[in-house]
C-alpha positions in Angstrom: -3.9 20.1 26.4 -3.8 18.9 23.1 -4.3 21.6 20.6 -8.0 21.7 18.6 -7.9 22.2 14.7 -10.7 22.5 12.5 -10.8 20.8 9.4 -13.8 21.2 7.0 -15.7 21.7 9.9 -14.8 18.9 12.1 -12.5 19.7 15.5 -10.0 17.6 15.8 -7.3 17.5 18.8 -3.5 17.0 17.2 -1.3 15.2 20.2 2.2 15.5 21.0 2.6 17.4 17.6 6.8 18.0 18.7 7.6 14.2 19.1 10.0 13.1 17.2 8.7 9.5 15.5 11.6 9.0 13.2 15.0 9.2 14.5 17.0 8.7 12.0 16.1 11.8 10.7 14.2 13.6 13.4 10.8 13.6 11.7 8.6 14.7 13.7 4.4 14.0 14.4 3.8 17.2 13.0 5.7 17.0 10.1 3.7 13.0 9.6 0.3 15.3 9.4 1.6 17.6 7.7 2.6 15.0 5.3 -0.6 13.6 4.5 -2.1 16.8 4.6 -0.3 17.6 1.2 -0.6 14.6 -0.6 -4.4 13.8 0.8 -5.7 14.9 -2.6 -3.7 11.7 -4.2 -4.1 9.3 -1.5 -7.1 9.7 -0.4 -9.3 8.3 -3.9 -6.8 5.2 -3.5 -8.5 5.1 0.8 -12.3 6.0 -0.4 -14.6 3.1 0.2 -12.0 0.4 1.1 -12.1 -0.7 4.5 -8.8 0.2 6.3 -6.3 -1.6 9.0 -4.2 0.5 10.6 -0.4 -0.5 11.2 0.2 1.6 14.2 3.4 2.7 15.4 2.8 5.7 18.4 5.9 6.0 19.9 8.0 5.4 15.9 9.3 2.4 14.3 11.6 1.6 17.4 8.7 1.4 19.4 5.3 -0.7 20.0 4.1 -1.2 16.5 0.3 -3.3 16.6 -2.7 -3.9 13.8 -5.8 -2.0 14.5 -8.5 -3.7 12.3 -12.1 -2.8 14.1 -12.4 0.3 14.6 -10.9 1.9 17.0 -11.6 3.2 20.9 -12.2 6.4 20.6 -13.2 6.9 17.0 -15.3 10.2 16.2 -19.1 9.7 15.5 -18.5 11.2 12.2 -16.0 9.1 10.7 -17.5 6.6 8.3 -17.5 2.9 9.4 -18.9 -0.9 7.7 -19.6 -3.9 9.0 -17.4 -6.1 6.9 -17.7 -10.4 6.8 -15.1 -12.2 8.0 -14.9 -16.0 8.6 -14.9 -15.4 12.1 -18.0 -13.0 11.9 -18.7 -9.7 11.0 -16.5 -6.8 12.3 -17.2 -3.3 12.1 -14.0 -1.4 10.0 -13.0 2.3 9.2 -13.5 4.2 6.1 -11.6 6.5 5.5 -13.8 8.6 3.5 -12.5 12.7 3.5 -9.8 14.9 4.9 -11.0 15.1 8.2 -11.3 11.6 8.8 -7.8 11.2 7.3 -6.5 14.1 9.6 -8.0 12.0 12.7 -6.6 8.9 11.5 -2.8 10.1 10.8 -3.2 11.8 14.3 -3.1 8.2 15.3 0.6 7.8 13.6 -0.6 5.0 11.2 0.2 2.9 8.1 -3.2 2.6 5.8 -3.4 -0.9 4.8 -6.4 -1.6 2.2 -8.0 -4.6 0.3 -8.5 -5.4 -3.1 -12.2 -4.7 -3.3 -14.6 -2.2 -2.6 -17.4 -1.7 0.2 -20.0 -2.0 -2.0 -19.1 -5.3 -3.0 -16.5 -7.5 -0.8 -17.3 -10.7 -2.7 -15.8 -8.8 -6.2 -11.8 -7.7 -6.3 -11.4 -4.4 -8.3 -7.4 -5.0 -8.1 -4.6 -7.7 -8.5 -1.6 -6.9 -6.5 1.9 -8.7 -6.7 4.0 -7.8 -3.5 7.9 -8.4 -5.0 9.9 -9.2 -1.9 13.5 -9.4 -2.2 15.7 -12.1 0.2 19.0 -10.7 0.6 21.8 -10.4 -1.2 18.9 -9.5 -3.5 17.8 -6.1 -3.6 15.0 -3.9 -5.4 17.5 -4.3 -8.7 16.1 -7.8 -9.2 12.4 -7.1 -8.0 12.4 -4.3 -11.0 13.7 -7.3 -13.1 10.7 -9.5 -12.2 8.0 -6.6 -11.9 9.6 -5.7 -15.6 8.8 -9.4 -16.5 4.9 -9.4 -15.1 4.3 -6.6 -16.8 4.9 -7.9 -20.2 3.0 -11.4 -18.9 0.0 -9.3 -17.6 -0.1 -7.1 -20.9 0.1 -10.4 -22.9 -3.5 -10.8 -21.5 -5.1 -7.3 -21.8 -4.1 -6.0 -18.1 -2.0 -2.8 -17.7 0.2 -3.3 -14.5 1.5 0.1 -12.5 4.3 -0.3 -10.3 4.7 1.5 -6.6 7.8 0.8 -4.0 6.7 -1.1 -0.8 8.0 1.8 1.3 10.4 -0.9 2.6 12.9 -2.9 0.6 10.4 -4.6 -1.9 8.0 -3.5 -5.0 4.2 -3.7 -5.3 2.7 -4.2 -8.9 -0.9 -3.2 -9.3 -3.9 -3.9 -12.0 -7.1 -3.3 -12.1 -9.7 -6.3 -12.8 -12.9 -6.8 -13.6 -15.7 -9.8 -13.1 -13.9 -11.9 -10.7 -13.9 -12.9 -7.1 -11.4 -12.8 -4.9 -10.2 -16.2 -4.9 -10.1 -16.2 -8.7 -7.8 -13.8 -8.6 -5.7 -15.0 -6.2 -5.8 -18.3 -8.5 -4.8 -16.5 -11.3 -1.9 -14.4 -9.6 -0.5 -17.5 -8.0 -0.3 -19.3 -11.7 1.5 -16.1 -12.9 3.7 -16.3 -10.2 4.8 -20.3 -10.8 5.0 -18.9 -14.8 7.7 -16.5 -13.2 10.1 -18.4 -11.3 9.4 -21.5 -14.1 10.7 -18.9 -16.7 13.4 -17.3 -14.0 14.4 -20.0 -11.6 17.5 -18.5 -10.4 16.0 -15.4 -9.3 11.9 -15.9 -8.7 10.0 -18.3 -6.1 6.2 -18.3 -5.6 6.4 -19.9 -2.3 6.5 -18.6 1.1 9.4 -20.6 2.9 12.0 -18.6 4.5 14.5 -20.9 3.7 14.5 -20.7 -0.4 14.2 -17.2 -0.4 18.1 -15.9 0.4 18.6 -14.8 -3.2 16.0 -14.8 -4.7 12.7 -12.9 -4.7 9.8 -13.7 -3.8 6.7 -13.1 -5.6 3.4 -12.7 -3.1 0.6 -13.7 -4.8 -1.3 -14.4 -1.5 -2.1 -10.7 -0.8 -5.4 -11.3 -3.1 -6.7 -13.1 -0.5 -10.2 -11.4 0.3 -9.4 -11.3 3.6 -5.2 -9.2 3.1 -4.6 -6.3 2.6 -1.6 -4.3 1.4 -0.3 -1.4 2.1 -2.0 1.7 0.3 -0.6 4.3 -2.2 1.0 7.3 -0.7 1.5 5.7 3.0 4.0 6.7 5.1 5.9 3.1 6.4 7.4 2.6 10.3 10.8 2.2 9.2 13.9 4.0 10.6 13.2 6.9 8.0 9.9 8.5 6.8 9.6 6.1 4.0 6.7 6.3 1.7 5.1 3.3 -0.7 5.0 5.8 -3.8 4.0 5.4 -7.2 6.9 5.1 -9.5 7.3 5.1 -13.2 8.2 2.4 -15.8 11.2 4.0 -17.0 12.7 4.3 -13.5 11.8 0.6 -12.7 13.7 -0.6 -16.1 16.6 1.6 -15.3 17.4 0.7 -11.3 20.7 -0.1 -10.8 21.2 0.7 -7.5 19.6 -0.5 -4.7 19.2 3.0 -3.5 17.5 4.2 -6.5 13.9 4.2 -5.9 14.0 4.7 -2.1 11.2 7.7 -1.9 10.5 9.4 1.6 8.0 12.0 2.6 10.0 14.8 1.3 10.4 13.4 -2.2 6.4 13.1 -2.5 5.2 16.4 -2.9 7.7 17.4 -5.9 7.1 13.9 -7.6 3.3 14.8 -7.3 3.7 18.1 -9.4 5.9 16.2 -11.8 3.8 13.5 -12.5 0.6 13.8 -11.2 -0.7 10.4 -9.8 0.8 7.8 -11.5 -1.6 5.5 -10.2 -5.0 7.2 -11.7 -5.5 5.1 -14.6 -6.5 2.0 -11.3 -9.2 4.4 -10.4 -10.6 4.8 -13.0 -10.6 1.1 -14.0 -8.5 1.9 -17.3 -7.8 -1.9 -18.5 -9.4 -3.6 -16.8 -9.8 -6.5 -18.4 -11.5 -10.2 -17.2 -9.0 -12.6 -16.1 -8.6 -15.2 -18.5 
């Protein structure tokens, strides 16, 4: 029998707590709650009222690995859920709301995936989010190149941009916005995107097709679709290793020179967090957030 913990009051039953869901390393379930259990002070503001799809992985990264967007079988009476509109219909989502709920949703083994925009109002995007890809022989050198080069373009018109890895082999550049839909800023991070590989042909591309992208990286502008989502702050990844989508600083995206240097795993989290704090407050709080142009 699965044994019962009691989080602020809610009972939760922890499965196969001893299996080991990351090979490489032999990181086990346990060690995955016990993961978000220390940085769910930092993660979970960055989950609170955003509607959440869950990139399963219950048997690791080697394993079946499946989207879970409605919410799922099973699901406690007390976690919080929405009805959110999609083109197909409404659908009912998870929010992911406290620690018990978070508890109950890592139990699941799960990447948190978010959108750009709040519950309260889906039709308004809060956030602008550039997802730097690299195609090999590129690495996350030249993504730091280009996230170093949207940053300056963002500042140029009044938006602050914060930098996390992808947990993978990319970068993710954040911002928060103000007064615009979805699809305007989608519109707007595509033209930044053109302005990119215009001004750095040999290294950017803003489209999609596979076969351009060997060199070169990719900048993902699509991700502010209404309907995308990417994945959230503090998430652990289903990769070979417990790999984490942290928050990392300016200073250490301007000097990577390796492409080693910013790869951050669950371990590396909790001392970066009493170092730094969360890097990516300032989105919370809506610091410079500025109207698209």
């Amino acid at each position: 029998m699965a044994p019962i913990t009691e989080v602020e009051g809610r009972r939760l039953a922890l499965s196969n707590l001893e299996k080991v869901l990351y090979p490489a390393t032999g990181f086990t379930k346990a060690e995955v709650l016990h993961y978000y259990a220390t940085v769910a002070d930092v993660l979970l503001p960055h989950l609170r009222d955003r509607p959440v799809s869950f990139l399963r992985y219950p048997d690791g990264p080697d394993g079946q690995v499946f989207f879970t967007k409605n919410v799922p079988p099973g699901t406690p009476d007390w976690v919080t859920t929405a009805e959110v509109p999609r083109s197909e219909g409404p659908a009912r989502m998870v929010l992911v709301q406290d620690l018990p709920s978070l508890m109950w949703a890592a139990n699941l083994v799960t990447e948190f995936h978010t959108h750009q925009w709040l519950i309260g109002d889906p039709g308004q995007a809060d956030r602008i989010v550039f997802d730097l890809d690299p195609g090999a022989p590129a690495t996350i050198v030249q993504c730091c190149e280009v996230a170093v080069w949207l940053r300056e373009r963002l500042a140029a018109d009044g938006i602050e941009a914060y930098a996390k890895t992808s947990g993978s082999k990319g970068l993710h550049l954040l911002a928060a916005v103000r007064g615009a839909s979805s699809d305007q800023v989608s519109e707007y991070a595509k033209r930044l995107a053109v302005e990119a590989e215009k001004a750095m042909p040999r290294l950017v591309l803003h489209r999609m097709t596979r076969s351009l992208r060997p060199g070169k990286v990719f900048v993902d502008w699509s991700q502010n679709a209404a309907r995308k989502t990417t994945a959230t702050p503090y998430t652990l990844r289903a990769r070979p290793e417990p790999s984490v989508s942290a928050p990392v600083t300016w200073d250490e995206v301007e000097t990577c020179r390796s492409p080693g240097a910013l790869a951050l795993a669950a371990p590396d989290i909790g001392p970066r967090i009493q170092d730094h704090g969360d890097l990516l407050a300032p989105l919370l709080e809506g610091a410079h957030a500025g109207p698209l142009p």
